[in-house]
Each structure stands twice: as structure tokens, then as C-alpha cells.
C-alpha positions in Angstrom: 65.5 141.0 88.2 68.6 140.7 86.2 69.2 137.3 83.9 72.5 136.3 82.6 75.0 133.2 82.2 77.8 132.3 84.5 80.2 129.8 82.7 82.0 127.4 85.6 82.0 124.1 84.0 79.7 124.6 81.9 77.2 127.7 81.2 73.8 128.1 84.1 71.2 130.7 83.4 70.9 132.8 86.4 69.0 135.5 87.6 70.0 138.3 90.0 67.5 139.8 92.4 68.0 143.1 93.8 66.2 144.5 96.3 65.7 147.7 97.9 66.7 148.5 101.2 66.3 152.0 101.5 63.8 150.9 104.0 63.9 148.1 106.9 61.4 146.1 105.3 63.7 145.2 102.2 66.3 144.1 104.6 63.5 141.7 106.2 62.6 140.5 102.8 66.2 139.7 101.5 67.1 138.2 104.7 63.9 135.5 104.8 64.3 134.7 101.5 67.8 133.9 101.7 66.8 131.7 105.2 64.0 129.8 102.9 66.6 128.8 100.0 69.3 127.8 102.2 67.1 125.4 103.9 64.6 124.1 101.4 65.7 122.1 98.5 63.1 120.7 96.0 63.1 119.9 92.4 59.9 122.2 92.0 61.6 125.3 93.7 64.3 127.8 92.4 67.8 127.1 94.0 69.9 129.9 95.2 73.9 130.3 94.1 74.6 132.6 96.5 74.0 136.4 97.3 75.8 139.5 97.8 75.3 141.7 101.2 77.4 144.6 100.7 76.6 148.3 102.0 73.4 149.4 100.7 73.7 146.6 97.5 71.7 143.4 99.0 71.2 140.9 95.9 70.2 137.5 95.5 71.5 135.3 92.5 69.5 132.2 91.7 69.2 129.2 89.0 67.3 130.3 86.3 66.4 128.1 83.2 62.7 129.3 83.0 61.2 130.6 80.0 58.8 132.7 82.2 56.1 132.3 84.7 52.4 130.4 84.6 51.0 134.1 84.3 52.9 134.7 80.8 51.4 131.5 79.4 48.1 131.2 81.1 45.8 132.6 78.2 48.4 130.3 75.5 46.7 127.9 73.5 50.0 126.8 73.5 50.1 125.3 76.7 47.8 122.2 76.6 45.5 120.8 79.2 48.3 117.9 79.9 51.0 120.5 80.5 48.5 122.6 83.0 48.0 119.3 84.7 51.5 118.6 85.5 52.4 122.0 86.6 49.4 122.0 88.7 51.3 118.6 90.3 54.4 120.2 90.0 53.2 122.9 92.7 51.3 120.7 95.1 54.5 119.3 95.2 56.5 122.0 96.0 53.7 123.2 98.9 53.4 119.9 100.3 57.3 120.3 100.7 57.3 123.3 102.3 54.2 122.5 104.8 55.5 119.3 105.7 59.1 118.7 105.1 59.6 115.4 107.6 63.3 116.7 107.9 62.3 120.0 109.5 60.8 120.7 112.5 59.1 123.6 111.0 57.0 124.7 107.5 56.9 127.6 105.3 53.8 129.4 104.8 54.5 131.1 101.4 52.2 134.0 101.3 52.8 135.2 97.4 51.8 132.1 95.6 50.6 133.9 92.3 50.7 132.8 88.9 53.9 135.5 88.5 56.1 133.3 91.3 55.3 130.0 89.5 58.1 129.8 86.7 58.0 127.3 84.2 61.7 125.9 82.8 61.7 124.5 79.0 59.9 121.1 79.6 56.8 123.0 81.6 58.5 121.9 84.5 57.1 124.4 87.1 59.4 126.0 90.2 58.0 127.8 92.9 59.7 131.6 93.5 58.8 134.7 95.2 59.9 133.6 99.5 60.8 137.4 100.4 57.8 137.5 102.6 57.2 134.3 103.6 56.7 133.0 107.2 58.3 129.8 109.5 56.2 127.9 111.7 56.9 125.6 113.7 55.3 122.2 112.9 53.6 121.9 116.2 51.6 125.0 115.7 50.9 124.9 112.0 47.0 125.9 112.8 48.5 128.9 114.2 47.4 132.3 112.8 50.6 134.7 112.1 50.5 138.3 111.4 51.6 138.6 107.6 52.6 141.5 105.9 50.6 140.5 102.6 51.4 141.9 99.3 47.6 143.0 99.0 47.5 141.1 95.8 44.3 142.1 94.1 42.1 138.5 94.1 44.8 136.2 95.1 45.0 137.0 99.2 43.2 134.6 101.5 40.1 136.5 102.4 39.9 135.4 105.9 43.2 137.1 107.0 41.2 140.4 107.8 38.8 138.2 109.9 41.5 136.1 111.8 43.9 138.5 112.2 46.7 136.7 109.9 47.7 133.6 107.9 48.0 129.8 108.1 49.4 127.4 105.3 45.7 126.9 104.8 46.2 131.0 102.9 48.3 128.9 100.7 45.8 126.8 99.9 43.3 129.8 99.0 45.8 131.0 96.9 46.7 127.7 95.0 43.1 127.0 94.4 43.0 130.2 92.3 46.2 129.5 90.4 44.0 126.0 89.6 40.9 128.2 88.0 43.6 130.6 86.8 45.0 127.6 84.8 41.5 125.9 83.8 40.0 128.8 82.7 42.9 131.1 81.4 42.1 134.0 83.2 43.9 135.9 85.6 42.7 136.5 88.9 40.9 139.9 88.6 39.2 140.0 85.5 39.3 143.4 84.5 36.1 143.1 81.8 33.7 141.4 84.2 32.7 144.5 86.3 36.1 143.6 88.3 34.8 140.6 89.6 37.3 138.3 90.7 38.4 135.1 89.2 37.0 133.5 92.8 33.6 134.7 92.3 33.4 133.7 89.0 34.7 130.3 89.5 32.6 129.4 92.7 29.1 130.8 90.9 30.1 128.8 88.1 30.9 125.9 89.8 28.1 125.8 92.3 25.5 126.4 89.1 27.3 123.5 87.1 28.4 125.4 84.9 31.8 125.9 84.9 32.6 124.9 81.1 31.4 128.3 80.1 34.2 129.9 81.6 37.0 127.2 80.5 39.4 128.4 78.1 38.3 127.2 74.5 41.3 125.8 73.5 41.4 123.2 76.4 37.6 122.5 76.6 38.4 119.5 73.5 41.7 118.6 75.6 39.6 117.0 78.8 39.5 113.8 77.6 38.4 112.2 80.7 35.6 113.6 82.8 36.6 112.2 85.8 39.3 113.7 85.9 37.9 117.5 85.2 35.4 116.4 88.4 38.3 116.3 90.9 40.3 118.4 89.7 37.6 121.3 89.9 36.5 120.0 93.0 40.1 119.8 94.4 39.9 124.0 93.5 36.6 124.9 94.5 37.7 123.0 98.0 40.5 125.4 98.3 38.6 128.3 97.8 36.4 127.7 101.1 35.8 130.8 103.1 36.1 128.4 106.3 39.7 127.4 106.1 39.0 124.3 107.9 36.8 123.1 105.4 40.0 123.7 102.8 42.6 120.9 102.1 45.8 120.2 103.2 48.5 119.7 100.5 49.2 115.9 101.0 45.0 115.5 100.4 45.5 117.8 97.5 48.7 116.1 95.5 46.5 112.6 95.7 44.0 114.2 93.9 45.8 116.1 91.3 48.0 112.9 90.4 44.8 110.7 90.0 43.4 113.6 88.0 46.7 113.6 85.5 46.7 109.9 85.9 43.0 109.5 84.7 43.5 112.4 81.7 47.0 110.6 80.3 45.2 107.1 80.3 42.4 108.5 78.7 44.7 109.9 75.8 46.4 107.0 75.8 43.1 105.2 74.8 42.2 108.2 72.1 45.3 108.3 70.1 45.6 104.8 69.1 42.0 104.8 67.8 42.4 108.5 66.2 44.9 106.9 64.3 42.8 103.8 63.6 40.0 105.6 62.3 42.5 107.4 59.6 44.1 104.4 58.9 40.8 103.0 58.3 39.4 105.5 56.1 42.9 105.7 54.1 42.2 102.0 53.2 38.7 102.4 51.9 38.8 105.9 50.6 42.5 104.9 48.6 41.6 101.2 48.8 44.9 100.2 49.9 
């Protein structure tokens, strides 16, 4: 991928996929993903500009003010629990969208939703890439299982596509429940120096023994102001991660719960930082006696 800046009327940050078509399968992949941009519009997903289809030279040219994906920043202490919150939201959002657009009488099952196709713009705003091998469904057969040429994505595929033959959006929501312990704990999905256990062991033992703070990333375990909050929103993730993908969540259940979540951890700072700064003032006016 190639970024640059094109200067109309004023400078935009693009990028410029290329993709190789020696073979039929990158003509497939080129071809859906422009099919998925031109019909999908959402704040919380890139927006194509256009492409070029020339010969053997197939590439893709899309907005690009990110400053790099949720895998880049997932192990930052820079990135605080608030900001993993909303980007969390910021992808329900998108999925929701794409499951259940009311203007389209079909959805998008994504397929590749990995912390690398989640890019993140200045503000931590999230956007959802990475369509070259998604799938439309028509809405009246969304339960449907569809073959799916899956990118064998160490720890982030839907387990239950060997079993059933294929996917449904509820392999989405397998795949966005990791991205949520991938963003609690800090961790990426196959962690290399646990015996190569995957992230989705290691978050459901943790979880099920009640003791999923010891695998929180330290930085953000001082963050979770409000309990409450942590309860749903590891609930909400565990939930994904079912091995029976009817007992897993659809997307409008799951942006309900992620927004109380961010609503209950935002009050709860709201609370904290006006008596942090009581307390200091306090103890400014008896230890200086002002």
C-alpha cells in the first residue's frame, strides 16, 4: 500500500492499494472490494476515491488520514482505556452498518476483521478496512452459511467455519470479540510466549476463573474507573467468543452494551477528576496554608 497527498482544493491523504492479479483470485478480491466501497458509506469505514483497472495494473485509491491501525497501538500505554472504548464503539458501529444497513436489501459479512484492518485517524477515531474478501448476503438469509475463502489468520478466524462448512456475520462477531480482549489486554491474538496459546483461550480461562485482571494490560488496569462498566464490556467479549454462534450476539445487542459501557466509564471520570483536584486543592491549602 502506497500513501501520498492529492491537492484538489485542498490537500487529502490517500492510500493506493495495489493488488496482484497474476492470478484469478486477485481479480476476485479487487473487484468485491471495490463493490463494498461503492455501496457502503459510513463515518467508521474508509472511503474509496476511485481505482484504476488497466491491463495487468488493478489498484485501489482510498481516503487515508490514519496514523496506523489498532494492531500498531494495541500494547501503547499511550492509548488510554477511554480511547479503547470508543474505538471499540467506533467498530460496532461500523459492523452493525454493514449487517444491517435498512437502505440495502442485503449485508456484508466482512471476514478479515483483525486489529491490522481497523485504522485509527488522528482523534482515535477508528475506520474499518480490509473488504477484498468479504461476502454479500442477502438480508433474508443472513443465518445462511457461505463458503469463504478465509485468510487463515492465525487466532482470529471463527472456529466453527470447519464445522459448518463456511461463515455467517455471526464469524464477525468471533472475530470482533477478540479485537475486544486484543484491546483490554494488549495482546495480540496469538501470543507467541504462552506456548502459542491463543489470545481466545487465554481470555475465556481467564474470564470463566474470574480472573481476567491478570491478563489486563498494566497501564489500563488504574484507567477502569467504573466496574460496571469492565463487567459488560468483558461480558459483551466473552459472548462473542461462544463456540455455538447462536449463543453469540448480534451487532445492534452489542453497540447497546459498548455505549453503556463508555457511558458508565466517562461518568465515572467525570466524578473522579473534580475530586482529584479537590483533594490537591485541599492539601495545597493546609500544607501552604493558603
Amino acid at each position: 500500500m502506497y500513501v501520498t497527498a492529492l491537492v484538489v482544493w485542498k490537500e487529502v491523504k490517500i492510500a493506493a492499494r495495489r493488488f496482484d492479479c497474476k492470478h484469478a483470485e486477485g481479480d476476485l478480491k479487487f473487484l468485491n472490494e471495490i463493490s463494498v466501497l461503492s455501496d457502503f458509506k459510513h463515518t467508521n469505514l474508509v472511503s474509496i476515491i476511485g481505482f484504476s483497472d488497466e491491463k495487468d495494473e488493478k489498484i485501489i485509491i482510498t481516503t487515508y488520514d490514519a496514523t496506523g491501525s489498532l494492531r500498531q497501538y494495541i500494547n501503547s500505554p499511550n492509548l488510554t482505556w477511554k480511547q479503547r472504548l470508543r474505538i471499540c464503539v467506533d467498530l460496532a458501529h461500523a459492523l452493525s452498518y454493514l449487517h444491517y444497513d435498512e437502505g440495502c436489501d442485503y449485508g456484508i459479512i466482512h471476514c478479515n476483521i483483525t486489529s491490522d484492518t481497523i485504522l485509527l485517524d488522528e482523534n482515535w477515531e477508528a475506520k474499518l478496512s480490509g473488504f477484498e474478501i468479504s461476502i454479500k448476503q442477502s438480508v433474508n438469509y443472513k443465518d445462511q452459511v457461505c463458503p469463504c475463502e478465509h485468510t487463515d489468520t492465525m487466532g482470529c478466524v471463527d472456529p466453527a467455519i470447519e464445522k459448518m462448512g463456511g461463515v455467517t456475520h455471526k464469524s464477525d462477531i468471533y472475530s470482533f470479540g477478540l479485537v475486544l480482549f486484543e484491546t483490554l489486554c494488549g495482546r495480540k491474538a496469538l501470543i507467541q510466549n504462552e506456548a502459542d496459546m491463543s489470545l481466545a483461550q487465554l481470555a475465556k480461562y481467564h474470564y470463566e476463573k474470574g480472573t481476567l485482571p491478570d491478563i489486563i494490560h498494566p497501564h489500563l488496569l488504574n484507567q477502569i474507573l467504573s466496574l460496571q462498566s469492565f463487567l459488560i464490556y468483558s461480558h459483551v467479549a466473552y459472548s462473542c467468543l461462544s463456540d455455538d454462534r447462536a449463543h453469540r450476539p448480534d451487532m445492534h445487542h452489542i453497540v447497546a452494551k459498548l455505549e453503556k459501557a463508555l457511558e458508565l466509564q466517562l461518568r465515572r471520570e467525570n466524578i473522579v477528576r473534580p475530586f482529584f483536584y479537590f483533594i490537591i486543592y485541599f492539601l495545597a491549602f493546609i500544607v501552604l496554608g493558603w
